[in-house]
C-alpha positions in Angstrom: 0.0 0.0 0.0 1.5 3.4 -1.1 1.9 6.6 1.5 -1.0 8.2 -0.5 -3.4 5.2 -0.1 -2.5 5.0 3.4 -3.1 8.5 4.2 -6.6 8.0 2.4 -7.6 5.0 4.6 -6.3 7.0 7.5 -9.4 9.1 6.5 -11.8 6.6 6.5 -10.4 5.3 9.6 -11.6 7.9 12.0 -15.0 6.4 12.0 -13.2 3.5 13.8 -12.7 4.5 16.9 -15.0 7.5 16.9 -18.1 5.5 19.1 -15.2 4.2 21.4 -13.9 7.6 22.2 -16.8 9.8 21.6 -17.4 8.4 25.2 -14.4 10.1 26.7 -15.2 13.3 28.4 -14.6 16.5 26.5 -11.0 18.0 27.7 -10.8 19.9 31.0 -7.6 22.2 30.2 -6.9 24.4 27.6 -9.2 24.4 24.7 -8.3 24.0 21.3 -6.3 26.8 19.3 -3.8 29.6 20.8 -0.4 29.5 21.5 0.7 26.0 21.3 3.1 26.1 24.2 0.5 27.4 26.3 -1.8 24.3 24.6 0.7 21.8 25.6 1.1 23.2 29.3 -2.7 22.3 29.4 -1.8 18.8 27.8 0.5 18.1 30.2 -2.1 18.8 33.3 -4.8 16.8 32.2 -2.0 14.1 31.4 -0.8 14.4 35.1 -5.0 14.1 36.3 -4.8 10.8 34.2 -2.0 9.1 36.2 0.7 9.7 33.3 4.0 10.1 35.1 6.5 13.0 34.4 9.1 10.6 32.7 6.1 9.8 30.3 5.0 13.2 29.3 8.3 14.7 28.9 9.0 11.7 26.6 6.1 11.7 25.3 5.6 15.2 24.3 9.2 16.4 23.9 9.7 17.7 20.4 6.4 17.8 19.5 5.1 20.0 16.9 2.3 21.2 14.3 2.3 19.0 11.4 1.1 21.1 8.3 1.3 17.8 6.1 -1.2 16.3 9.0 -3.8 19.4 8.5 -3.6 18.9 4.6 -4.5 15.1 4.8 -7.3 15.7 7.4 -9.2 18.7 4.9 -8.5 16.4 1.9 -10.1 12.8 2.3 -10.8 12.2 -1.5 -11.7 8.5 -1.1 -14.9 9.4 -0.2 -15.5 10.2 -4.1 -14.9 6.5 -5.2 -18.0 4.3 -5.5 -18.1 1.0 -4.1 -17.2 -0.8 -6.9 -14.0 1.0 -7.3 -12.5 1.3 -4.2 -13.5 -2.4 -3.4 -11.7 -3.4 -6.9 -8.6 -1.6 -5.1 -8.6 -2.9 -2.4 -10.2 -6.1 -2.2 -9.5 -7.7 -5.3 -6.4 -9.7 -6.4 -4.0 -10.7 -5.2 -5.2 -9.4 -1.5 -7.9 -12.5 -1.0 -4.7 -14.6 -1.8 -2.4 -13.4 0.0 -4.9 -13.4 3.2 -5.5 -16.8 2.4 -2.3 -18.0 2.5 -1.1 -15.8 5.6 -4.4 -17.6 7.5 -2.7 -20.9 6.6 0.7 -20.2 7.9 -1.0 -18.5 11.4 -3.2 -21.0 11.6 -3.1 -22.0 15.2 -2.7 -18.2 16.4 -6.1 -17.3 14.5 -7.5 -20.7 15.9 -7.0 -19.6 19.8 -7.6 -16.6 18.7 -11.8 -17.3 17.5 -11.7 -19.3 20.3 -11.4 -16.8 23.3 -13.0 -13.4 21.5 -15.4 -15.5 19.0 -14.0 -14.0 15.7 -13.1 -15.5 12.1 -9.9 -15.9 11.2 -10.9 -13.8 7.6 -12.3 -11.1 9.5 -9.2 -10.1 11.0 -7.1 -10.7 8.1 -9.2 -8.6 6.5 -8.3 -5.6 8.3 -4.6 -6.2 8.4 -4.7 -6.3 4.5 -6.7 -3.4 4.1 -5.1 -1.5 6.9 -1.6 -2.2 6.3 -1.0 -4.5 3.6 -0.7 -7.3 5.9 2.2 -5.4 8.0 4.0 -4.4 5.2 3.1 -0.1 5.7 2.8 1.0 9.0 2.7 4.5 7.9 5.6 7.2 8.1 3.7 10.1 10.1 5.4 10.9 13.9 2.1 9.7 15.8 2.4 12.3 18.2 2.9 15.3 15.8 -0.5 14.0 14.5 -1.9 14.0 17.4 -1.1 17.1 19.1 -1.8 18.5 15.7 -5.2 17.4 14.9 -6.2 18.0 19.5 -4.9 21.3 18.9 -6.5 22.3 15.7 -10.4 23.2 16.3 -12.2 20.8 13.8 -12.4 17.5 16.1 -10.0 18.5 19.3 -13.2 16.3 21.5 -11.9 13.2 19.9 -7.9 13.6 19.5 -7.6 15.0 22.9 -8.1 11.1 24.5 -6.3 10.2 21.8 -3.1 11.9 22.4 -3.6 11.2 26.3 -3.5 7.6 25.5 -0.5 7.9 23.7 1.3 9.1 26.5 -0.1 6.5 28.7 1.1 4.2 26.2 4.7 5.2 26.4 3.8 5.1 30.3 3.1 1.5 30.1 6.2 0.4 27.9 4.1 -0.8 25.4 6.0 1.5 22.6 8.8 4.4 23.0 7.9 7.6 21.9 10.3 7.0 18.6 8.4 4.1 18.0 4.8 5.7 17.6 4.8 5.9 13.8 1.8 5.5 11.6 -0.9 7.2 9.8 -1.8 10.9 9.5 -4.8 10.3 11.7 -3.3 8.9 14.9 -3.6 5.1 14.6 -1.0 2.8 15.3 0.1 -1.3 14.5 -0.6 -3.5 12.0 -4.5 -3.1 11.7 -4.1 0.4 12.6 -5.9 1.4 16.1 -6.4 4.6 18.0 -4.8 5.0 21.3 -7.6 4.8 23.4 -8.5 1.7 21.8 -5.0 0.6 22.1 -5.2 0.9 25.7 -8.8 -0.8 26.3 -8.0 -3.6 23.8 -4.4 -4.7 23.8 -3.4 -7.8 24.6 0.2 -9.5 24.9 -0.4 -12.2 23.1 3.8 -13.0 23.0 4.0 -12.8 26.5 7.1 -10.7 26.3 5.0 -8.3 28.6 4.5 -5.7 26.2 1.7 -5.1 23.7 3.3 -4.1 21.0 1.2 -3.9 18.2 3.9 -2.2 16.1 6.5 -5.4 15.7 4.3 -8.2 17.3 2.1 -9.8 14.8 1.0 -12.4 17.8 0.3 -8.7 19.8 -1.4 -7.4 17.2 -3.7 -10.0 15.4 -5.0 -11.1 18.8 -5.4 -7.5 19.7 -8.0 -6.7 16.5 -9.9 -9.7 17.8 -10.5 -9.0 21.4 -11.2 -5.4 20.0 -13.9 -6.5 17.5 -15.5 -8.8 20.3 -15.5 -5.7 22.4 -17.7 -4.2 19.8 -20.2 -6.7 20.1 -19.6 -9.7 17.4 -21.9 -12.0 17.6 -20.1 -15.7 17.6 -21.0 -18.4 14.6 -22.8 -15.5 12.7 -22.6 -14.2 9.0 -21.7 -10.5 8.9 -23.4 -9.9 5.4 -23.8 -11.6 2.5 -23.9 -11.0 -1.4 -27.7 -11.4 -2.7 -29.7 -10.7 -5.8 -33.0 -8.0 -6.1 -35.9 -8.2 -8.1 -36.6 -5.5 -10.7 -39.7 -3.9 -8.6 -39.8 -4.2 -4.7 -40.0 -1.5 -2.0 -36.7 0.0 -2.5 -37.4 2.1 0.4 -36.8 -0.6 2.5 -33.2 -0.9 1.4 -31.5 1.0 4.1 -28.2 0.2 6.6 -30.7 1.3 9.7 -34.0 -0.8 8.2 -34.2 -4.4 9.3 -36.3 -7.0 8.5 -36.2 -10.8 8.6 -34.6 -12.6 6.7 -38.6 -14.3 6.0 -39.6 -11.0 4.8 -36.4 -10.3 2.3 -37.2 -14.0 0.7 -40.9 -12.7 0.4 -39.6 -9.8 -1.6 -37.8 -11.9 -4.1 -34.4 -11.5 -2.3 -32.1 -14.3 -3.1 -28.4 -15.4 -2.1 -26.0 -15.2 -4.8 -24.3 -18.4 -3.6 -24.7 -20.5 -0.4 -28.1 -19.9 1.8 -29.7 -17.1 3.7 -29.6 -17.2 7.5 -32.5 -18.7 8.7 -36.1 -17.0 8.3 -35.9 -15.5 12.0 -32.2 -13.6 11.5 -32.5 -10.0 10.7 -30.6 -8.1 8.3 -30.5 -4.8 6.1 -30.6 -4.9 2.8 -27.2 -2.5 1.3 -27.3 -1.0 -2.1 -24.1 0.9 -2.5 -24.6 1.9 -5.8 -28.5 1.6 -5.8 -30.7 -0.8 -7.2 -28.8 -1.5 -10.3 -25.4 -2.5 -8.5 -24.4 -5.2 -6.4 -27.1 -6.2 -3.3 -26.0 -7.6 0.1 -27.8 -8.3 3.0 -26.0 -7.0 6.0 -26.6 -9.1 9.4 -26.4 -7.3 13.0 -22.3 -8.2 13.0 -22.4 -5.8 10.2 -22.9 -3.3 12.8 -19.2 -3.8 14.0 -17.7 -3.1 10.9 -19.6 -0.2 11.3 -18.1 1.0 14.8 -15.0 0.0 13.1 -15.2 2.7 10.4 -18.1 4.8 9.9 -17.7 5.1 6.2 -20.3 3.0 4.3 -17.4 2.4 1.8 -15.0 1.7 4.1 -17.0 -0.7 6.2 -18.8 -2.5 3.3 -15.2 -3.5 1.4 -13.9 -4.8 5.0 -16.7 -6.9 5.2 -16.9 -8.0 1.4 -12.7 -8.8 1.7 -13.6 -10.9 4.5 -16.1 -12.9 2.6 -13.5 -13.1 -0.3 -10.8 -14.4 2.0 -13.9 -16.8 2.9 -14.2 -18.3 -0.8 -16.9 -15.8 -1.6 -17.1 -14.7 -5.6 -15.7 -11.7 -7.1 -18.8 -8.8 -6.7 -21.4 -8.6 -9.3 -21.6 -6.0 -10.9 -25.6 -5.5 -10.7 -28.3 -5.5 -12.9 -27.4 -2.6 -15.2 -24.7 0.2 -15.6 -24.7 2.3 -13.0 -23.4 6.1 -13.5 -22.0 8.1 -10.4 -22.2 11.4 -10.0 -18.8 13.2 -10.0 -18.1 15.1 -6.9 -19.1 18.3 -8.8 -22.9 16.9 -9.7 -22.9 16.1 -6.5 -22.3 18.9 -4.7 -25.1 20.0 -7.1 -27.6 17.8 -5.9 -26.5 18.4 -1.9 -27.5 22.1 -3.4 -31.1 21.0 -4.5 -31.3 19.0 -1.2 -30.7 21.6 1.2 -32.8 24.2 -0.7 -35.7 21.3 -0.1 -34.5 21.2 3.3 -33.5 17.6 3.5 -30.1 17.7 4.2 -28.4 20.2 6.3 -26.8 23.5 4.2 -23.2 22.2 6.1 -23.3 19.0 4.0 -23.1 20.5 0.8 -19.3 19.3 0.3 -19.4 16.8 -2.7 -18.9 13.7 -0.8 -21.6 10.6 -0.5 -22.2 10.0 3.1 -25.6 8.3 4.8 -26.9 11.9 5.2 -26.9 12.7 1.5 -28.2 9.1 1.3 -30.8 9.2 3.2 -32.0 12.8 1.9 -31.7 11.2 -1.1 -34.4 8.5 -0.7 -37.0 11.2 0.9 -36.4 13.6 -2.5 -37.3 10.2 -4.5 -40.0 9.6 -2.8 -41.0 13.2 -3.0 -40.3 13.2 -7.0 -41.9 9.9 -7.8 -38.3 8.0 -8.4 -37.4 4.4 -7.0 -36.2 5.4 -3.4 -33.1 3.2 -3.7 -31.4 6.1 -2.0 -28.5 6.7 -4.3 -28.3 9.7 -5.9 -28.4 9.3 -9.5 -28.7 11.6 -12.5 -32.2 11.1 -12.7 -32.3 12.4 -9.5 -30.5 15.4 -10.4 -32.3 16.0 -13.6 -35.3 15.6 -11.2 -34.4 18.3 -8.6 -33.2 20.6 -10.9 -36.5 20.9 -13.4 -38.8 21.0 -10.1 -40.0 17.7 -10.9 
């Protein structure tokens, strides 16, 4: 994986950890902004109120500076502009599924103990080492706690980089990593499947018994830590996470939504169908996902699904973590859908965000050219409201729509 491509997933990464740490409280000392010296004076109080010693935060925080390059990365995030399709032909296509297939092989027994403590497939961790770090092979190049300090003290998101740069330090505290060590992505996270401090701290493990987690250097350290922090987010042992299916041509599209469930029972009744193997059983409830709308690939998304999407709040993200894991599995390459399906560029989209927000669907603040559930779901309601299928994907029809007035 290449510096660039890394730097992009470190965008799409932020959702990971953001439901973790959203739960920290909001920092006590020095705000975000101002002089940075007088910033880092309040760091290093609320560090101290957290138990860090002195030898820590003087490690920890000596050097550290503004990163411009970290500020450039955060405002760019142009991933969010690929459809499905394409960033899951990046990413998760050949030779990726191979090579994850033949790393599961050779750690065979590690990623046997490790579904038998925390309940997780083998392919479901594998899948985020690939995607995350190319199996090990790019940890990232960004000084962690220039990142960190950078992004806390910039006033975008300082509520949930604050924890993050306290945990760093108490990191260093622990011995888990020197300060030297702490190199990875612009966004903060650290190891082999990438993690945020905070969750580093909560869901490290030492799996090498060496008495450091060091998810760095330690594939042992950090395979088993991914599990035990997946099970902390709630996977559900033995169960399917989604699964590719086929759609008739006419059924309530406005069903099709991440956060609309129905049985399994009722998805058969619609003429919903498993590409290969079998459904979960009538009772099992699941969402039916149309990335790219009715006329692109279909999967029904079971309640593990909702981990991937603690993991990483992008749809895009989440959904090609998911589908790798499957691959890795012996699932099929994707379908393409029913029929060519035509994105909007980011311009035609920030066009229809436009149309949405004069309708007063979406909020004026989201008008910024990227496809995120917001602009999804005021997608469906304008479809609705213009007599289109409410797949919820916004489509030049759509656009066409919004901009004659119907």
């Amino acid at each position: 994986m290449n510096l660039m491509l890394c730097g992009a997933l470190a965008a799409l990464l932020l959702g990971a950890s953001v439901a973790e740490s959203a739960a920290q409280p909001a920092p006590a000392q020095a705000p975000c902004g101002g002089d940075f010296e007088a910033w880092l004076d309040g760091v290093r109080a609320e560090a101290r109120a957290a138990g860090v010693s002195e030898r820590a935060i003087a490690e920890g925080l000596d050097g550290v500076r503004i990163e411009p390059k970290v500020l450039a990365a955060d405002r760019a995030q142009s991933v969010f502009q690929q459809t499905f399709l394409q960033f899951a032909t990046r990413m998760a296509g050949a030779p990726r599924p191979n090579k994850g297939v033949q790393l599961l092989k050779q750690r065979a027994d590690l990623f046997a103990g490790i579904e038998q403590q925390y309940g997780v497939p083998a392919s479901v961790i594998v899948s985020f080492w690939g995607l995350e770090t190319d199996f090990g092979a790019n940890l990232g190049k960004f000084d962690t706690r220039n990142a960190l300090a950078t992004l806390s003290h910039d006033c975008r998101r300082p509520d949930f980089f604050r924890p993050q740069l306290i945990a760093a330090l108490q990191i260093v505290d622990r011995g888990d990593l020197a300060p030297t060590d702490m190199r990875g992505a612009w966004a903060g996270e650290l190891g082999q499947t990438q993690m945020m401090p905070v969750d580093y701290m909560r869901s490290g493990v030492d799996a090498d018994g060496d008495g450091k987690r060091d998810l760095m250097r330690s594939v042992p350290d950090a395979l088993t830590s991914a599990g035990k922090y997946v099970s902390d987010l709630g996977w559900k042992r033995g169960e399917k996470w989604i699964q590719e299916v086929t759609v008739p041509a006419d059924m309530p599209w406005q069903e099709a939504d991440i956060d609309i469930k129905h049985s399994v029972g009722e998805w058969r009744g619609w003429g919903v169908k498993a590409r290969t193997g079998a459904l979960m059983p009538d009772d099992s409830q699941a969402a039916l996902l149309l990335p790219m709308g009715r006329n692109g690939p279909a999967f029904l998304a079971y309640r593990n699904f909702d981990v991937y999407r603690t993991w990483n709040s992008s749809f895009v993200y989440a959904l090609t973590a998911a589908y790798l894991a499957t691959r890795i599995d012996g699932a099929p390459v994707v379908s393409d859908g029913a029929a060519p399906v035509r994105a909007l560029d980011g311009e035609e989209l920030r066009r229809l965000q436009t149309f949405l927000a004069r309708d007063g669907l979406l909020p004026a603040d989201e008008v910024d050219g990227k496809l995120g559930f917001d602009t999804r779901r005021a997608a469906r309601k304008a479809q609705q409201k213009y007599g289109l299928p409410a797949d919820g994907y916004p489509s030049p029809e759509l656009l066409q729509a919004m901009a004659s007035g119907g």
